[in-house]
C-alpha positions in Angstrom: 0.0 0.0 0.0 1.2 3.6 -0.9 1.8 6.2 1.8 -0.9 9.1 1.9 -0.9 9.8 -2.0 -2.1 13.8 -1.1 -1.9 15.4 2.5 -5.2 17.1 1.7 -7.0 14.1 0.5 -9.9 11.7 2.1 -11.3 8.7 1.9 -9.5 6.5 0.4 -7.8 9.1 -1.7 -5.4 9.1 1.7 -4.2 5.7 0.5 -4.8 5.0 -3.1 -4.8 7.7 -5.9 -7.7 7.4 -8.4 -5.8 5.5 -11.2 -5.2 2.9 -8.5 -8.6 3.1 -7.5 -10.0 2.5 -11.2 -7.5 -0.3 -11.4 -8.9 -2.1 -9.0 -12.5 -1.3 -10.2 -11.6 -2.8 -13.2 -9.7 -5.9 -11.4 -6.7 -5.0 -13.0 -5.1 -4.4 -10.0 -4.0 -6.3 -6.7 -3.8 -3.8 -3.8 -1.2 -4.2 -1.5 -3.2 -3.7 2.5 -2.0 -3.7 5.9 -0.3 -6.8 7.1 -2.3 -6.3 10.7 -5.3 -4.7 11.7 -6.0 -2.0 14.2 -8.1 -3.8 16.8 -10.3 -2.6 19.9 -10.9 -5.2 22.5 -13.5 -3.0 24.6 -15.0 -2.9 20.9 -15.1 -6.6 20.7 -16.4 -7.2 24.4 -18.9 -4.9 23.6 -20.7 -6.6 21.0 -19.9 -10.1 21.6 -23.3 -11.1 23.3 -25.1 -10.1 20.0 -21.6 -12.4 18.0 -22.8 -15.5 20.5 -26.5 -15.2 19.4 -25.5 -14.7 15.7 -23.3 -18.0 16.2 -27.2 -19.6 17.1 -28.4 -19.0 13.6 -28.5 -21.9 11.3 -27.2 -19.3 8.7 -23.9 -19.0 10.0 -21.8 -21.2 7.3 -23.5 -19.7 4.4 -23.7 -16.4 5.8 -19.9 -16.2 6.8 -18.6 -17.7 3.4 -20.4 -14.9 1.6 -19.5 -12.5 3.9 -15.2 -13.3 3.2 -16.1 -13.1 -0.9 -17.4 -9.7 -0.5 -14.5 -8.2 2.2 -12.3 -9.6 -0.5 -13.7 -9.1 -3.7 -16.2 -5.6 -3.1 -13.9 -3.6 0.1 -10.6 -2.3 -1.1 -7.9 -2.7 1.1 -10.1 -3.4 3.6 -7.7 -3.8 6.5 -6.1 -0.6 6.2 -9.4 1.1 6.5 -11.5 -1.2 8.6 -14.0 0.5 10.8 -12.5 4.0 10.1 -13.9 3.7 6.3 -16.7 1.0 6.3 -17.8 -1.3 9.3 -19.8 -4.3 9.6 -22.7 -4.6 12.7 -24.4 -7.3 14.3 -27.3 -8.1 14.7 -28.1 -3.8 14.0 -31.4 -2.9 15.9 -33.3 -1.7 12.9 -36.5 -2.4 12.1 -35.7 -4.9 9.4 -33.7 -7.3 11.8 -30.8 -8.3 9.8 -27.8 -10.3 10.1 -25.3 -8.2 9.5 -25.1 -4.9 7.6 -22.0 -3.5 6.0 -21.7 0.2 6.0 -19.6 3.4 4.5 -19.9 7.6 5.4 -23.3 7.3 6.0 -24.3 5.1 3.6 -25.6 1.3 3.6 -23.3 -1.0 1.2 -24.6 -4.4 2.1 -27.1 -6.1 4.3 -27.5 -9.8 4.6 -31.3 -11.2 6.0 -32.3 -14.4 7.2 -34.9 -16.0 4.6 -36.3 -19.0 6.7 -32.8 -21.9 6.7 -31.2 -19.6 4.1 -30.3 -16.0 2.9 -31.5 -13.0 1.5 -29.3 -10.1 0.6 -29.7 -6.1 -0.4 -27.3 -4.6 -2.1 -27.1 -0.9 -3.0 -25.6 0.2 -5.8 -25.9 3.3 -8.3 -28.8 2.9 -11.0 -26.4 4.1 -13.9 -24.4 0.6 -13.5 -27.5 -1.3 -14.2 -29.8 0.3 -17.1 -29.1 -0.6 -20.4 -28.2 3.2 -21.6 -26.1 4.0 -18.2 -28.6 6.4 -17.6 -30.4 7.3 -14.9 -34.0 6.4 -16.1 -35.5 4.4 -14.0 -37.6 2.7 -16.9 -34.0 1.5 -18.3 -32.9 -1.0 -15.8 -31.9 -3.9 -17.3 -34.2 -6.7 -15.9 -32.8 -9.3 -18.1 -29.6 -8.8 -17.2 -30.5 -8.8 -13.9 -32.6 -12.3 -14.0 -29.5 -13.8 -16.4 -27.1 -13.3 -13.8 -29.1 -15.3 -10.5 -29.7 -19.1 -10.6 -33.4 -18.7 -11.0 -34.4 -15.3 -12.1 -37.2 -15.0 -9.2 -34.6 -14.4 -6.9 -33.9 -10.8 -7.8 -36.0 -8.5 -7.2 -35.1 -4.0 -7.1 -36.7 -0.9 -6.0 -35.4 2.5 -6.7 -35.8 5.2 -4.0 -35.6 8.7 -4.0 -32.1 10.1 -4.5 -29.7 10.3 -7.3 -28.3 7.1 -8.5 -29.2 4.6 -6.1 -31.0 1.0 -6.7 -31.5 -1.6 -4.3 -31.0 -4.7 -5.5 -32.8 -7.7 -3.7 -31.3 -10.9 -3.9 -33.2 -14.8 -2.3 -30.8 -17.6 -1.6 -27.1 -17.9 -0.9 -26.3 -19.6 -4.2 -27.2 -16.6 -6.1 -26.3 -14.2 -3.8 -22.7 -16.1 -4.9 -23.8 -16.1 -8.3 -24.1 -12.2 -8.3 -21.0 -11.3 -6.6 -19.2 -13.8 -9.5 -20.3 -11.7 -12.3 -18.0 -9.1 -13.9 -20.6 -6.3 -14.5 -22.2 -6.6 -11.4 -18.8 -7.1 -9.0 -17.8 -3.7 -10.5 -21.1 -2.1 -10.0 -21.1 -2.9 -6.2 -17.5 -1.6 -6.1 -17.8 1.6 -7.6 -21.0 2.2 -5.3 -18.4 1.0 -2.3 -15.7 3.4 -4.0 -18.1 6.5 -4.3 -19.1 6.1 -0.1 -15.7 4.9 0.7 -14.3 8.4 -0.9 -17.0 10.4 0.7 -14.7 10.6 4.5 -14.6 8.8 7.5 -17.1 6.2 8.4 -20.0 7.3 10.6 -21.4 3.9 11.7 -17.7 3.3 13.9 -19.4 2.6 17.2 -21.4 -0.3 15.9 -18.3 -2.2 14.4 -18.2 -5.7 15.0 -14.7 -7.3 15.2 -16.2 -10.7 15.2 -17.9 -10.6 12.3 -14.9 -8.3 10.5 -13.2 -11.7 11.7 -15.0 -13.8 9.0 -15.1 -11.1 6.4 -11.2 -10.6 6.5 -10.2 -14.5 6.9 -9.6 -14.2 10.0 -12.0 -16.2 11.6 -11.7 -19.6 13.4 -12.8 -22.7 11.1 
């Protein structure tokens, strides 16, 4: 990893300059990250009651494999800039009751549900990287696409909200939440959506970081 590539920078402009960052957007680049990670153990004690009852969930296996494919195919150097640039909670107290939810500046990235013994996923991503013009119509989204790119193509499913650029993408079943995050157009969709947030300063959801589960998304967790 570089050293700070502009004194005046943020985000992850501190650590990668914006050819390198379109390198890796493109996955023609490997980034180099931190060989350790900054760790908090009053952060870990802190949420480990809510880690236990996550451990409960029949879930788990699935829910932790997909969870190390995105830390290492949709973060970029994600230990250099865990917690400080995007976090991952536990168990969050939201109204919607997920899993876990994986955030950036003040911005959702990822969220992972339980769907009876399996998964469902929500991804958000900028509308532009999914209609067939790369506009921002919303009548241009490319379903087919969309459906091609799933096991079964009632598993997706997307609603656009109000703002610029945003689509949530909703996806049933680990195997094609896999399947998404294996195909080319949609891996660099989620990562420029990551890249945009990642840029946009420090994270704001820092106190809700969950070592535990940033365990299994870096690797690092116990088999």
């Amino acid at each position: 990893m570089n050293k700070k590539s502009s004194q005046g920078a943020k985000g992850l402009r501190q650590f990668l300059n914006l050819e390198q960052q379109e390198d890796w957007l493109q996955g023609k680049a490997d980034l180099a990250d931190a060989e350790e990670r900054q760790d908090s153990i009053e952060q870990r004690i802190k949420y480990s009651p809510r880690f236990q009852k996550l451990l409960l969930r029949p879930q788990v296996p699935e829910l932790f494999e997909i969870l190390e494919r995105y830390g290492q195919t949709c973060v970029p150097i994600p230990r250099a800039t865990e917690r400080a640039y995007w976090s991952v909670s536990c168990l969050p107290s939201t109204s919607d009751k997920p899993l876990v939810r994986v955030n950036a500046s003040w911005m959702e990235l990822f969220t992972l549900y339980a769907d009876d013994g399996d998964l469902r996923a929500r991804f958000i991503v900028h509308l532009s990287d999914f209609t067939t013009d790369g506009s921002l119509a919303q009548g241009r989204v490319d379903e087919a696409f969309l459906e091609r790119s799933l096991r079964a193509p009632g598993d997706v499913s997307f609603s656009i909200p109000s703002g610029p650029d945003i689509v949530i993408v909703k996806i049933r079943g680990s195997a094609s939440i896999r399947d998404f995050l294996a195909v080319p157009r949609a891996l660099r969709a989620i990562r420029r959506f990551n890249l945009t947030h990642m840029n946009r300063g420090r994270n704001a959801y820092q106190a809700s970081h969950s070592y535990s589960v940033a365990d299994h998304m870096l690797g690092d967790g116990v088999r």
